[in-house]
VMD Tcl script that draws the C-alpha trace (Angstrom):
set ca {
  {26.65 -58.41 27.43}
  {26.51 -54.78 27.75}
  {28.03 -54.16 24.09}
  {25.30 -56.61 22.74}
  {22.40 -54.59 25.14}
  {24.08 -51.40 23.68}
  {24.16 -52.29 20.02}
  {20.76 -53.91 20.51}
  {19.36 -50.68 22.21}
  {20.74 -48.60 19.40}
  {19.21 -50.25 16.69}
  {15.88 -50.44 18.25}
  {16.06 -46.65 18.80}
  {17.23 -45.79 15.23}
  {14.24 -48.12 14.05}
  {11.39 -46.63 15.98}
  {12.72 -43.44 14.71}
  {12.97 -44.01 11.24}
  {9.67 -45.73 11.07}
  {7.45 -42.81 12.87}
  {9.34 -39.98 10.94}
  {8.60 -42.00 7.66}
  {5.14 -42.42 9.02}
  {5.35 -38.46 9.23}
  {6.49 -38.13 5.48}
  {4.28 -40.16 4.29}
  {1.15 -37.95 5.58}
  {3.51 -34.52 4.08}
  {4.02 -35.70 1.23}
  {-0.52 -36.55 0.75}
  {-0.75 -33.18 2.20}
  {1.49 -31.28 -0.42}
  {-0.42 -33.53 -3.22}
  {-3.74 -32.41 -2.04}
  {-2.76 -28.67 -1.97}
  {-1.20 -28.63 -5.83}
  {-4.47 -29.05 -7.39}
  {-5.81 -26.02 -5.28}
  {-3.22 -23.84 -6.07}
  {-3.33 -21.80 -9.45}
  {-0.80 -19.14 -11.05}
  {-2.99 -15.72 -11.90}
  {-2.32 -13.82 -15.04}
  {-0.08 -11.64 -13.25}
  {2.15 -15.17 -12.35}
  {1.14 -14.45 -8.64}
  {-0.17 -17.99 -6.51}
  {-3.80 -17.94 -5.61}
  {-5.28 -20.60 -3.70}
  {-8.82 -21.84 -4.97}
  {-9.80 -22.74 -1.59}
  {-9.56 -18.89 0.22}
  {-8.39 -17.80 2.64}
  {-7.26 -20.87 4.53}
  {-7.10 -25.12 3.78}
  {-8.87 -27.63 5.72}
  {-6.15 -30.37 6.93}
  {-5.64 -32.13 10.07}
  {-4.42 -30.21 13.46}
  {-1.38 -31.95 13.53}
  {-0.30 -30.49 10.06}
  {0.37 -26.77 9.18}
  {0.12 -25.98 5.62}
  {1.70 -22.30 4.07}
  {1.48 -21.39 0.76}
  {4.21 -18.54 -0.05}
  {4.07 -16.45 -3.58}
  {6.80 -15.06 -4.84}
  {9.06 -12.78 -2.62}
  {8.50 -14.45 0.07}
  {4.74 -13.35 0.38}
  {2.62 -15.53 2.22}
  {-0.53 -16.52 0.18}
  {-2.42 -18.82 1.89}
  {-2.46 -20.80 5.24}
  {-4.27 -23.38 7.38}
  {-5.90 -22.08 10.20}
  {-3.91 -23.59 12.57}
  {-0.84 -21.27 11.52}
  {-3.01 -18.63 9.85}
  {-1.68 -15.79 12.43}
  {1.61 -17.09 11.78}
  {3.39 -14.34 9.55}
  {7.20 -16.41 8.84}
  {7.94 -19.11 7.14}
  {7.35 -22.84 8.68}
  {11.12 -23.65 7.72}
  {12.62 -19.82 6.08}
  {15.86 -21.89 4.91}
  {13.71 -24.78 3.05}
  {12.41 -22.12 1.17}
  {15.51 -21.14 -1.21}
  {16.02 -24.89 -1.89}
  {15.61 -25.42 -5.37}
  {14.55 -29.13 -4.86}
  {11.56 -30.70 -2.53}
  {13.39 -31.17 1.09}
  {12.56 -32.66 4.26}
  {13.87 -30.69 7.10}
  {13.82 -30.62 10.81}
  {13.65 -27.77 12.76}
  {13.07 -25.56 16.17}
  {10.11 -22.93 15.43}
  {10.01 -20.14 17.80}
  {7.13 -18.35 17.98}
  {4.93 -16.52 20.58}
  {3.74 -19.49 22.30}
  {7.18 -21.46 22.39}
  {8.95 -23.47 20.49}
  {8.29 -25.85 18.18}
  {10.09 -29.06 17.15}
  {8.62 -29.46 13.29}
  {9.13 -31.32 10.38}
  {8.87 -29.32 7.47}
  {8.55 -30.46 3.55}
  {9.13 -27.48 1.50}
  {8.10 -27.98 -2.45}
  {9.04 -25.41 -4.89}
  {6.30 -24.40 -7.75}
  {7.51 -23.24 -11.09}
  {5.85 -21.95 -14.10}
  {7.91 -23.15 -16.63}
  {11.36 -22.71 -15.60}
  {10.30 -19.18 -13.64}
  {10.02 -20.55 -10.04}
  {6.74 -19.07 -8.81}
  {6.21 -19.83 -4.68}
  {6.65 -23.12 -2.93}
  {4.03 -25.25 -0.81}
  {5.33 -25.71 2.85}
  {3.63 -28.89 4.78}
  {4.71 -29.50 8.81}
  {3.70 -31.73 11.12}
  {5.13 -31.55 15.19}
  {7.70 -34.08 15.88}
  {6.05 -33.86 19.81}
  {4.94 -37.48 19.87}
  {7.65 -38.27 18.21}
  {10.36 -36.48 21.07}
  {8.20 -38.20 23.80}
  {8.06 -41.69 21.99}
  {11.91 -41.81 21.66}
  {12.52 -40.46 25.42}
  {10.54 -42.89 26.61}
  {11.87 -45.82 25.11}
  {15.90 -44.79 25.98}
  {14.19 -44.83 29.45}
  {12.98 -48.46 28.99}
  {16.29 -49.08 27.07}
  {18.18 -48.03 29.68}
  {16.40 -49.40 32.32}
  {16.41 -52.92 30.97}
  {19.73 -52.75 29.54}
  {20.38 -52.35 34.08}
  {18.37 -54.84 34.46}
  {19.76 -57.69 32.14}
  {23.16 -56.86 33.16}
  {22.89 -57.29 36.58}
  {20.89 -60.16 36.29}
  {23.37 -61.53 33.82}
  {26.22 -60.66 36.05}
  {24.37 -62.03 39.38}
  {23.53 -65.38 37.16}
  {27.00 -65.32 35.55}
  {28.92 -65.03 39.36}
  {26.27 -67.89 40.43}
  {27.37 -70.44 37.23}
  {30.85 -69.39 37.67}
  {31.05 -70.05 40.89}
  {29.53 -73.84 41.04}
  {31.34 -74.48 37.76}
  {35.26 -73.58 39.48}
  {34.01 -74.88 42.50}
  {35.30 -78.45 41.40}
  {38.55 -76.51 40.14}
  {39.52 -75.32 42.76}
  {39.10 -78.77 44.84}
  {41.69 -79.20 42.10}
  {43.99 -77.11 42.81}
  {43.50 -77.38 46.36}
  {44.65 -81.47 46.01}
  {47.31 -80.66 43.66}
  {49.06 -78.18 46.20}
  {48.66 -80.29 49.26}
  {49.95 -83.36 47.14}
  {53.04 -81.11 46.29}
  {53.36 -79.91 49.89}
  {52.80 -83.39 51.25}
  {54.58 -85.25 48.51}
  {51.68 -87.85 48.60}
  {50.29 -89.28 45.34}
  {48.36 -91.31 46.96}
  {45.56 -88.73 47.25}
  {42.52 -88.49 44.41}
  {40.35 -85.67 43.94}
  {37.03 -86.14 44.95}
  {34.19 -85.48 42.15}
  {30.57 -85.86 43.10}
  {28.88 -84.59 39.91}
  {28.18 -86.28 36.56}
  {31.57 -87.97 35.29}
  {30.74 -87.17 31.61}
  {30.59 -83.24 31.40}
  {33.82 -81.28 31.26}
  {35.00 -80.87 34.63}
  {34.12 -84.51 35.41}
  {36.47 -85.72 32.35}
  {39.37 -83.19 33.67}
  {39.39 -84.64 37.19}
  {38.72 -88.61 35.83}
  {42.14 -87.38 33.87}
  {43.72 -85.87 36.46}
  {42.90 -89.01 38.73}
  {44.74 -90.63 36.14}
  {47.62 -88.75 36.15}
  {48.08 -88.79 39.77}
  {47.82 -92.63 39.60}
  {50.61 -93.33 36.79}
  {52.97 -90.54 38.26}
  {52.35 -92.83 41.56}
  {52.91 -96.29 39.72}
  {56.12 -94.18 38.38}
  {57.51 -93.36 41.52}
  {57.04 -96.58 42.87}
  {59.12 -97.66 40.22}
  {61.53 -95.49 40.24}
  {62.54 -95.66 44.11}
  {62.29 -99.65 43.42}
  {64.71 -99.57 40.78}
  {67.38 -97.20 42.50}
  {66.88 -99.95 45.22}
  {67.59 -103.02 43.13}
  {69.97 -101.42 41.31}
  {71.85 -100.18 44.32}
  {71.81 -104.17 45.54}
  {72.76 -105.58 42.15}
  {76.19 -102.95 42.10}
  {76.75 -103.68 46.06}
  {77.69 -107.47 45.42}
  {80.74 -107.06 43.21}
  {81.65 -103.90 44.60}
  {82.06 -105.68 47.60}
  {83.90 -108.71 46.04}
  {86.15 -106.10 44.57}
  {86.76 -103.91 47.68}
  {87.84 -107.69 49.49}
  {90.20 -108.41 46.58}
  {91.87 -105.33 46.93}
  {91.98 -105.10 50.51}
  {93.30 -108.63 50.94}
  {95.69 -107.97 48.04}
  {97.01 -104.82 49.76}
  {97.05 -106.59 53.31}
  {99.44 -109.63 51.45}
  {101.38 -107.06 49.50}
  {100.96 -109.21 46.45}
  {98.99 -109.80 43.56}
  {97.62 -112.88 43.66}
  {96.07 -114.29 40.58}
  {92.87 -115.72 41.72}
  {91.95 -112.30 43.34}
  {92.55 -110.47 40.19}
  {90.78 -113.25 38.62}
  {87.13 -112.96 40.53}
  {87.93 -109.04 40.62}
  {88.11 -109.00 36.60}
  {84.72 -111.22 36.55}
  {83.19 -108.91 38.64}
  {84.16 -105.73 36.76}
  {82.35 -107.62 33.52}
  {79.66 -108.71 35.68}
  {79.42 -104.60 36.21}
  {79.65 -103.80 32.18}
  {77.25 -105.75 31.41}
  {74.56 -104.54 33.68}
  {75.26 -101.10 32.68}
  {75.06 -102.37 29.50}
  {72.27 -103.52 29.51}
  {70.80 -100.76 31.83}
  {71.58 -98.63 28.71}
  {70.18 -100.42 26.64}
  {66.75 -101.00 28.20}
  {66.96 -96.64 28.46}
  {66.98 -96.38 24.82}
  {64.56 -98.97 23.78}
  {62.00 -97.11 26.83}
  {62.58 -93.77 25.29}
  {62.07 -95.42 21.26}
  {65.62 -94.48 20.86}
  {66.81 -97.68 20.12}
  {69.90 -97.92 17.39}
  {68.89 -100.95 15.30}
  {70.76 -102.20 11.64}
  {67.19 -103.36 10.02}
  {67.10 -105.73 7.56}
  {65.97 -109.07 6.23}
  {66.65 -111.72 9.53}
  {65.64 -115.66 8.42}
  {64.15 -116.00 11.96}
  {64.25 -120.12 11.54}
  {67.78 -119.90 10.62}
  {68.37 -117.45 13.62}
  {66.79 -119.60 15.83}
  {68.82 -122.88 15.28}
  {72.34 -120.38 15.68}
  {71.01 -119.80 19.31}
  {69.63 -123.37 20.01}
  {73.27 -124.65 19.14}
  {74.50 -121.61 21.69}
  {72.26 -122.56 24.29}
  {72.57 -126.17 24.19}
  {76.45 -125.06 25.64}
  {74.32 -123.85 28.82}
  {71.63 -126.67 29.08}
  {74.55 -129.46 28.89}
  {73.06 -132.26 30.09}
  {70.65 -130.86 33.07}
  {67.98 -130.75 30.58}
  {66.66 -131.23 26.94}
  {66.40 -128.46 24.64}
  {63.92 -129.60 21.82}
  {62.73 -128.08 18.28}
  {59.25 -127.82 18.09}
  {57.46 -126.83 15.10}
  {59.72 -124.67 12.72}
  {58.87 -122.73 9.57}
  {60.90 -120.46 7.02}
  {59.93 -117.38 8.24}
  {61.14 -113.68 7.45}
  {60.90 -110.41 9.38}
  {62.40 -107.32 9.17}
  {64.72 -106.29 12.03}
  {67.79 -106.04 13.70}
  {69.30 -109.18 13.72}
  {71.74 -108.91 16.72}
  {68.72 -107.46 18.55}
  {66.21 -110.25 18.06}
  {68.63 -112.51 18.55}
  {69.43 -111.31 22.23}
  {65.70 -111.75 22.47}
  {65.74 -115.66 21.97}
  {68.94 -115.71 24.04}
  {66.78 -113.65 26.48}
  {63.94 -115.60 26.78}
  {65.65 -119.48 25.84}
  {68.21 -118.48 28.66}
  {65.66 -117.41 31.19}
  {63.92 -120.67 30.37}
  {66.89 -122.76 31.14}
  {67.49 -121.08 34.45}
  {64.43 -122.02 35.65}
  {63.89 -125.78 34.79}
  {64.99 -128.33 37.29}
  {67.09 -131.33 35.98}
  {65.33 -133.55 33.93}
  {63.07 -130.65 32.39}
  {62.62 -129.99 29.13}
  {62.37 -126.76 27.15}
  {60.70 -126.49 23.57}
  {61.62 -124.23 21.33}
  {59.58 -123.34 17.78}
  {59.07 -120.91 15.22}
  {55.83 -120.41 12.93}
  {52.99 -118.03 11.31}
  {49.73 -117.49 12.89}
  {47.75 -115.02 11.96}
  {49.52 -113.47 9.70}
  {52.53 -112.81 11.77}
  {55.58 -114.48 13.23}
  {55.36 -116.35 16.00}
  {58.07 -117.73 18.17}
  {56.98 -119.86 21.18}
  {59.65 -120.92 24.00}
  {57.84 -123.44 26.79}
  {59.04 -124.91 29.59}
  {58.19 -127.46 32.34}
  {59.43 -125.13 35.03}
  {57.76 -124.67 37.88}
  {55.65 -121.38 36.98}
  {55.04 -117.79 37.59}
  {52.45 -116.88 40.59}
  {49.41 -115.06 38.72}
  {50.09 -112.27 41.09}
  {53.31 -111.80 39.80}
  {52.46 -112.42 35.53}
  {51.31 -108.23 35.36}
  {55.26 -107.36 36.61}
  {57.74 -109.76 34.92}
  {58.52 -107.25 32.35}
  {59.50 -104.71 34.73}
  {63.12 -104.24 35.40}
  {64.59 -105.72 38.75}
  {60.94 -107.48 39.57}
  {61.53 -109.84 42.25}
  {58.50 -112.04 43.20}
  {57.95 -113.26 46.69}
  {57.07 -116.48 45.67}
  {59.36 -116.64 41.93}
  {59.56 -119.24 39.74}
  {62.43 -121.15 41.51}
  {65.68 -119.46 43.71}
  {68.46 -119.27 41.22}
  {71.65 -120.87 42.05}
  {73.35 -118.00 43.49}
  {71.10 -117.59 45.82}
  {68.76 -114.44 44.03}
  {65.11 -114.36 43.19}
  {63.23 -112.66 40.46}
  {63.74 -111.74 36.65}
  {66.59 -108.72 36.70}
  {66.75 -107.23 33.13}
  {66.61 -110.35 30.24}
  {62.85 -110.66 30.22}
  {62.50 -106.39 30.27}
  {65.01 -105.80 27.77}
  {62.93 -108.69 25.30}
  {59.79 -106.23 25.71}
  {61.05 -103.91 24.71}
  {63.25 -104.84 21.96}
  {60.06 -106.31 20.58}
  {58.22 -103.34 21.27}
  {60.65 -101.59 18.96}
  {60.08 -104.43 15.82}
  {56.37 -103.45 16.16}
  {55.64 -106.89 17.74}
  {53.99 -108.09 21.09}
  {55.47 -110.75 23.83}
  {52.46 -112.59 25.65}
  {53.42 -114.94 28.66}
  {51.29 -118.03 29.68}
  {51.45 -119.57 32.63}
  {50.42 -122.19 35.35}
  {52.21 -122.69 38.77}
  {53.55 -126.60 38.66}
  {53.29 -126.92 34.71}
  {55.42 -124.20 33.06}
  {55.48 -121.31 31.29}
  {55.29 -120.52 27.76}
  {56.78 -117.22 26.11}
  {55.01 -116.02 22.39}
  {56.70 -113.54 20.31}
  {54.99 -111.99 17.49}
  {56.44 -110.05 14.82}
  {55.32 -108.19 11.97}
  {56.24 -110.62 8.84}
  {59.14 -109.05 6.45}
  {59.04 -108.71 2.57}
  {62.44 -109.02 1.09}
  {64.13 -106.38 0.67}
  {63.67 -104.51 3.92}
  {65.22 -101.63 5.45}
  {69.02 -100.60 4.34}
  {68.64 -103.62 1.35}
  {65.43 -101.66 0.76}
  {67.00 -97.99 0.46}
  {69.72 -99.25 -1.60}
  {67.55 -101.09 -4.16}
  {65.73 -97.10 -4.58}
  {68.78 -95.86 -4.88}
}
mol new
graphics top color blue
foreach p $ca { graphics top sphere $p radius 0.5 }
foreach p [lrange $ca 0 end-1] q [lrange $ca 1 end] { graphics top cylinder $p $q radius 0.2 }
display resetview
């Protein structure tokens, strides 16, 4: 602000300036045209001025007319006692030159501006013409307005600076509720807390805490999660730990290896690879890392490989039907959409009760593949339908108790997000307690070739 005031200040000074000096000029440069017609060379080449002894101009303008070495010819009366020249240095200029300067004299000085105009006579230079005016109004003009400069260049700053502190002031205020929040949420470890915002949501500080808000509610949701999952996943390795611990114990305590024991502790150890497994395996599909072989899968041939799989684990508690079925082609990773229908089919099965049924089908809609799984099952809870994606959800009320004695979904229906989050695709659930539940996969259809078929056709 000051540097703006400064440069402002400096340009309305220079213009003021300019303007009343050429204002000045202006009335020099009539005067010396007024005097040349007056002014005649004698037959001796001397000056003589027509109008003798002295001009008639205005008091603010002193008028000399100087002869040849330096002898002063003529004057106005208002300098007529004055015996040296107006400006003594304009006179040896060759050329017609404006000059400022400090005239001492009896009286005082004199702040002037002088023209001085050389006369010739041919190419024999013959006198000069000196006009002046006092630069008096101009001096008190220009220290007068740096006073006014300066005064309101004071007065805008502090105002500025008092209105600036003001605006600042209500505009952190909200930022530093902010920060205050933020530390006692660190100091507390609660992310329960929100920041409290009582102006308009829509300007800038409004959006920043709405985000913030947002933040504080996901890292929340996150934590939640993650304390959840260490829990479930310490319960789902306590079980065969503990079955293996037994066996060894009871092995050690008979000093011999019996078969059976080795026989649940080897069941238990895969039990223990494949959770990790498949713990690893949700981690890379989360983080988009997910290693997948892509290329052309026939899902309607894909789908009757794991119908003849799973009919192994329906037997006969329950039918396994084809519904409708299509040729359909995606591209993917065949091994990884196929532990999607095992997923979801499997999951299906579990929770059936003899005598259900399960239907099984694979179509286009909408442009897409669609693979639909439905059951007669008894349900999901709508209060449970937002979390059965979520790895180790267990429902209060889920969709029946599984046979070893465990509720909720573990890691099949998780692991199916997102593997078909990863094929570009979306998994909707629909569901009604007492009638069933059916699963919809859509997938992005394929054009053959795809993927490494693809590359190598380029190539």
């Amino acid at each position: 602000m000051g540097g703006i005031l400064l440069l402002f200040g400096v340009a309305v000074y220079s213009s003021v300036r300019i303007s009343l000096l050429n204002q000045i000029d202006a009335t020099l440069k009539t005067t010396a045209t007024d005097i040349l017609p007056n002014v005649v060379v004698d037959t001796q080449g001397e000056l003589a001025a027509l109008s003798s002894p002295a001009f008639e101009f205005s008091a603010d303008v002193f008028v000399q007319v100087w002869g040849r070495n330096n002898i002063l010819r003529s004057a106005s009366r208002n300098v007529e006692r004055l015996n040296q020249p107006l400006d003594s240095a304009g006179l040896q200029s060759p050329e017609p030159v404006f000059r400022d300067i400090i005239l001492s004299t009896e009286l005082g000085e004199a702040h002037l501006r002088v023209l001085t105009v050389p006369l010739e006579l041919g190419d024999r230079p013959v006198g000069a013409i000196q006009a002046a005016a006092s630069l008096a109004v101009v001096d008190a003009t220009q220290r007068a307005l740096i006073i006014v400069l300066v005064i309101a260049v004071v007065l805008s700053m502090g105002i500025a600076g008092v209105a600036s502190w003001v605006s600042t002031q209500q505009a952190l205020a909200p930022l530093q509720s902010v920060t205050d929040t933020a530390l006692q949420i660190t100091r507390a470890d609660d992310l329960s807390r929100r920041i409290p915002y009582h102006g308009p949501p829509g300007d800038e500080v409004g959006q920043l805490i709405t985000a913030f808000n947002q933040t504080l509610s996901r890292l929340e949701n996150l934590f939640h999660t993650q304390r959840r999952f260490l829990a479930d996943v310490g319960h789902e390795l306590r079980t065969p730990l503990t079955v293996i611990k037994g066996n060894v114990d009871l092995m050690r305590r008979m000093n011999v290896t019996d078969e059976e024991s080795m026989g649940s502790i080897e069941n238990e150890v895969d039990r223990l690879t494949r959770l990790v497994g498949d713990l690893l395996l949700l981690a890379q599909a989360e983080s988009g890392r997910l290693p997948m072989q892509v290329g052309s899968v026939e899902l309607d041939t894909l789908l009757l490989d794991v119908m003849q799989q799973m009919n192994v684990l329906a037997r006969d508690r329950l039918k396994l039907k084809l519904g409708n079925i299509d040729q359909v082609l995606v591209c993917g990773d065949k091994d990884k959409l196929k532990q999607v229908l095992v997923n979801l089919i499997g999951n299906a099965i579990h929770y059936t009760p003899a005598g259900g049924e399960v239907i099984i089908g694979v179509d286009k809609a909408d442009g897409r593949a669609r693979i639909t799984i439905q059951d007669n099952g008894p349900g999901i809870p709508v209060q449970d339908l937002p979390y059965i994606f979520e790895r180790f959800y267990r429902g209060e009320k889920a969709r029946t108790r599984s046979r070893d004695g465990r509720k909720g979904f573990g890691l099949g229906l998780s692991i199916a997000y997102w593997i078909v989050r990863n094929h570009e695709g979306v998994i909707e659930v629909d569901s009604k307690v007492g009638e069933g539940t059916t699963f919809r996969v859509f997938l992005p259809l394929g054009k053959e070739p795809c993927g490494e078929e693809a590359r190598e056709e380029k190539i």
